[in-house]
NUPA-598948 format. One record per residue (C-alpha): residue number from 1; residue in three letters; y, x, z. Coordinates in pm, 1 decimal, decimal comma. Each point is the difference from the previous one (the first is absolute). Example, Ala and Ser with C-alpha at 12.3 -4.5 7.8 and 13.67 -1.06 7.14 Angstrom:
! NUPA-598948
- resi;resn;north;east;up
- 1;ALA;-450,0;1230,0;780,0 $
- 2;SER;344,0;137,0;-66,0 $
! end
This chain:
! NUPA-598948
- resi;resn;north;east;up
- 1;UNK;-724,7;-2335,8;1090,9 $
- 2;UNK;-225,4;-194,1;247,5 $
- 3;UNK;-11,7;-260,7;-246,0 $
- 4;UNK;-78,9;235,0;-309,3 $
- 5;UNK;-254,1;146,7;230,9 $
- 6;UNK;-138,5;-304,7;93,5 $
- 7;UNK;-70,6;-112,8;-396,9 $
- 8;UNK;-125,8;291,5;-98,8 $
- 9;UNK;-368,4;159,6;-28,4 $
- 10;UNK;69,1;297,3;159,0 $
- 11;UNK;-78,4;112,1;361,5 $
- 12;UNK;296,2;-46,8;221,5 $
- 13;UNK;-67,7;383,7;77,2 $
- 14;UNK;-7,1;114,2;-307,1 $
- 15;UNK;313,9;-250,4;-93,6 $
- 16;UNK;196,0;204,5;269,8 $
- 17;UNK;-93,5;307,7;-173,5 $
- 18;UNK;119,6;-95,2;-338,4 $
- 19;UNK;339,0;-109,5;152,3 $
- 20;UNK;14,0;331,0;213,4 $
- 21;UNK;11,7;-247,9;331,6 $
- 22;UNK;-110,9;70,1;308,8 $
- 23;UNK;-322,2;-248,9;63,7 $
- 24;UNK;92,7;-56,9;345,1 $
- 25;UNK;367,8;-109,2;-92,2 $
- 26;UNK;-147,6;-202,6;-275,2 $
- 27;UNK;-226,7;-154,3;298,3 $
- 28;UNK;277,9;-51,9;195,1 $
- 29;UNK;197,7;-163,5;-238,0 $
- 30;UNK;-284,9;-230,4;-107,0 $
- 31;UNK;-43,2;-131,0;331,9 $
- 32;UNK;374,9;-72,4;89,7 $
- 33;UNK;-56,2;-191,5;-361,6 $
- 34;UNK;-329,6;-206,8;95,6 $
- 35;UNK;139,1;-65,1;330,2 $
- 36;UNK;349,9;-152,9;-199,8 $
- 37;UNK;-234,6;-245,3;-151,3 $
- 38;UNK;-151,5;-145,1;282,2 $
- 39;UNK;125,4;-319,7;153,2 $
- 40;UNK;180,9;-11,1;291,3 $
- 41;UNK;-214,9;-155,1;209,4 $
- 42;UNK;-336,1;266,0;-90,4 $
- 43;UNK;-125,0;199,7;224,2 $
- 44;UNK;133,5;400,2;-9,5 $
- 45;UNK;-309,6;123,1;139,4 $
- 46;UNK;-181,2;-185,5;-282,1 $
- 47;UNK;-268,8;-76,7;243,5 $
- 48;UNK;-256,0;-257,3;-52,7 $
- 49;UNK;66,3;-399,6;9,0 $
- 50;UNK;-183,4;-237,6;101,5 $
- 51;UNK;-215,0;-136,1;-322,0 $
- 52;UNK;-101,6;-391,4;-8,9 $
- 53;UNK;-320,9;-75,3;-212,6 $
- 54;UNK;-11,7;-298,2;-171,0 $
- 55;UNK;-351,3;-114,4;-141,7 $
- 56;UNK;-225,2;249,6;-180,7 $
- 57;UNK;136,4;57,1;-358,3 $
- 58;UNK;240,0;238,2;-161,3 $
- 59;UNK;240,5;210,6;258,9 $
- 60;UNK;347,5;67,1;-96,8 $
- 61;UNK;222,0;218,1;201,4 $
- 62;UNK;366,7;-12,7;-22,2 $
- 63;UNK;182,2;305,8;68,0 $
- 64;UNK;363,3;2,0;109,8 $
- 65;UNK;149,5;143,7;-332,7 $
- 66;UNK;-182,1;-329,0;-153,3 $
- 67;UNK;-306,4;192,9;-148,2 $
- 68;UNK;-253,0;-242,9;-10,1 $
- 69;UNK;-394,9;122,2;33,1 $
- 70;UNK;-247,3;-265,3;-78,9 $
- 71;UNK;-370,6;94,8;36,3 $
- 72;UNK;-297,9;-150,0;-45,9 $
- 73;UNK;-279,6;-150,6;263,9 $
- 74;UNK;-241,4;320,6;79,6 $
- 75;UNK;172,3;283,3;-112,2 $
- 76;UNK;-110,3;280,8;171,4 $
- 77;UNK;237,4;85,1;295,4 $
- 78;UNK;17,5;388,1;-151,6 $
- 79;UNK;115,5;-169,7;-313,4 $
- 80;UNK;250,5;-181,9;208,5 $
- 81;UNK;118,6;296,6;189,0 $
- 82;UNK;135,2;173,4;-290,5 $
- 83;UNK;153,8;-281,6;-190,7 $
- 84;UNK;168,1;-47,9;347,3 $
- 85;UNK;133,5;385,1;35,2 $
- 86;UNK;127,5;-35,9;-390,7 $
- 87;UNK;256,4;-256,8;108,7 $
! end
């Protein structure tokens, strides 16, 4: 169902609703699920890391579930902030 959720269009909420689930078991259950895919070695606080900068061009960010994030030189750091909180 996480999964389903996840592809879908629809508001995890109102997801939860349609299935007649609870949203804070479907919470729950989605973190014991994100925190399966982590590596081993990642941090379960999910705390920052430290971040080495390399030149001035493109950023990329690798997340530990492999998303990749690549953005360009100058984008606006409220820009950044919510590409970072969709991942």
């Amino acid at each position: 169902m996480i999964k389903e959720c996840e592809e879908g269009q629809i508001p995890q909420k109102q997801f939860c609703k349609d299935h007649q689930l609870a949203y804070s078991t479907f919470a729950y259950w989605r973190s014991k699920y994100l925190k399966s895919l982590l590596p081993e070695d990642a941090d379960p606080l999910g705390r920052f890391i430290p971040v080495e900068v390399q030149g001035h061009g493109s950023m990329e960010l690798i997340y530990p579930n492999g998303v990749r994030l690549r953005v360009p030189p100058g984008i606006p750091a409220s820009e950044l902030s919510v590409l970072i909180r969709l991942y």
